[in-house]
C-alpha positions as CSV (number, residue, x, y, z in Angstrom):
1,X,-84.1,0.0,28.1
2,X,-83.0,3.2,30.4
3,X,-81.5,3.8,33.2
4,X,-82.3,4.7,37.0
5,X,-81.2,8.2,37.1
6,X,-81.7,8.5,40.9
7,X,-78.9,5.9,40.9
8,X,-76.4,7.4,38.5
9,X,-76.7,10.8,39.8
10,X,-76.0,9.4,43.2
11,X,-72.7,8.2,42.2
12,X,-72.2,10.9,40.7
13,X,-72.6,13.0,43.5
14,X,-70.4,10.8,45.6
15,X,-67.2,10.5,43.7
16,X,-68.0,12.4,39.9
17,X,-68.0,10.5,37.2
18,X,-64.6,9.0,37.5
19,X,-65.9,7.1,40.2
20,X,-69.0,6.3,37.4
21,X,-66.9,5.1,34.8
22,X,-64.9,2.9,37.8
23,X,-67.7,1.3,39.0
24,X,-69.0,0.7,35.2
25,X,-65.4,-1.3,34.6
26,X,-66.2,-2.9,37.7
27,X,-69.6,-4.2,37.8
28,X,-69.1,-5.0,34.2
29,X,-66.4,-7.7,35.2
30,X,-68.3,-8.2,38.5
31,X,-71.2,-9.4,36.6
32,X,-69.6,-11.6,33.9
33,X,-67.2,-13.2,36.6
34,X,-70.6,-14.2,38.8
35,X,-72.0,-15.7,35.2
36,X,-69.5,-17.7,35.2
37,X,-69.8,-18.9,38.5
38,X,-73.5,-19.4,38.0
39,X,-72.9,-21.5,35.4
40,X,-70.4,-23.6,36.9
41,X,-72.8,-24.1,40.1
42,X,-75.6,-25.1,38.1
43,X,-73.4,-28.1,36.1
44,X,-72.1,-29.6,39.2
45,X,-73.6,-32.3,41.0
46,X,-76.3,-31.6,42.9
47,X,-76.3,-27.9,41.7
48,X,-75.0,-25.2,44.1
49,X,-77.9,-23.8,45.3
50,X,-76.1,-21.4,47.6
51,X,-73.3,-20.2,45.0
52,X,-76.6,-19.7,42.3
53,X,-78.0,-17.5,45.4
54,X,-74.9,-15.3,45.6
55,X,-74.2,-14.8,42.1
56,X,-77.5,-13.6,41.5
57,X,-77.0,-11.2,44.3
58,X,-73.7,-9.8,43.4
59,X,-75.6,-9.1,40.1
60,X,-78.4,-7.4,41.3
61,X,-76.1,-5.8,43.7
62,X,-74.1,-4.1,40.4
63,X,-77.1,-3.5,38.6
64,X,-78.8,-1.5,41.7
65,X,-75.6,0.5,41.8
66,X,-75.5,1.4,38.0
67,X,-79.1,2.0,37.5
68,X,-79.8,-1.0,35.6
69,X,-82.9,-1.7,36.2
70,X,-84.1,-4.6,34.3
71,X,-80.9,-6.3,35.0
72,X,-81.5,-5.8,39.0
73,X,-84.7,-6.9,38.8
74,X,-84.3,-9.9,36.9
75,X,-81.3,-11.2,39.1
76,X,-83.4,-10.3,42.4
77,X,-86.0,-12.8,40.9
78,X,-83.1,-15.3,40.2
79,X,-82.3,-14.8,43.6
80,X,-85.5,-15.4,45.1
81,X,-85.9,-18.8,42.7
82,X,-82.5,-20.0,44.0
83,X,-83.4,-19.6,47.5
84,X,-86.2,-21.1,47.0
85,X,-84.7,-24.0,45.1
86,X,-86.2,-23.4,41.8
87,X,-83.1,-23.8,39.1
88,X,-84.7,-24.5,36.1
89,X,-84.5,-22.4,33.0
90,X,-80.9,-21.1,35.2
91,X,-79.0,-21.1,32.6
92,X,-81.4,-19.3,30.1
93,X,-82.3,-16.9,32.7
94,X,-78.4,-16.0,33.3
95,X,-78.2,-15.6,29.1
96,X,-81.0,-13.0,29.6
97,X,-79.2,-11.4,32.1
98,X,-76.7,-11.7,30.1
99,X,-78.3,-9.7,27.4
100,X,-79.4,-7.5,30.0
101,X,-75.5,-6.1,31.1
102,X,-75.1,-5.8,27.2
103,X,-78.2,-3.4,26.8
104,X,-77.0,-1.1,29.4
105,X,-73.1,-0.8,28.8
106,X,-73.9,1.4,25.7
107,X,-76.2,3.9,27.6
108,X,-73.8,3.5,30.7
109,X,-71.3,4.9,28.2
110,X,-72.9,7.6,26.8
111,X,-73.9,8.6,29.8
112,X,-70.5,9.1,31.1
113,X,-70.0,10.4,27.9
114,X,-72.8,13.3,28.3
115,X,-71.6,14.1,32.0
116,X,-68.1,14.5,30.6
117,X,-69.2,17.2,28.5
């Protein structure tokens, strides 16, 4: 996995890379808080189509700020499924993304890590 530079350097830009290593803390909780919430709008009864919709676009919203790539792409397709009503494999999906957020943190770091220098 990498990262969108074009992305990071724009945040950069904007507030240093304070204001990086902020929005990492943020969209790091941002993204396992809407997890959750996709999970618990997938077991209720029908599912919550419109919360599934939301969390993945909070997620891909994070992602697109960070540079992550894979992650923002993969919760713009969740989006696009819930919208469109297709839930199944939801909870598989939202493990991959998931594993996704857990890919980049590491690089997030050291990137922060390399700007600090």
């Amino acid at each position: 996995m990498s990262l969108e530079q074009d992305a990071i350097d724009s945040v950069v830009h904007v507030g240093g890379v304070a204001l990086l290593e902020r929005l990492v803390e943020v969209a790091e909780g941002n993204v396992r808080d809407r997890l959750q919430q996709l999970e618990q709008a997938l077991a209720s009864e029908p599912p919550d189509l419109a919360a599934i919709e939301r969390a993945a676009h909070s997620m891909k919203s994070s992602a697109a700020y960070l540079g992550i790539g894979p992650l923002r792409q993969h919760a713009a397709e969740m989006e696009t499924d819930a919208h469109e009503g297709h839930i199944d494999g939801f909870s598989e999906r939202a493990e991959e993304a998931e594993r996704l957020l857990e890919q980049a943190l590491p690089l997030l770091r050291e990137e922060i890590d390399r700007r600090k220098r």
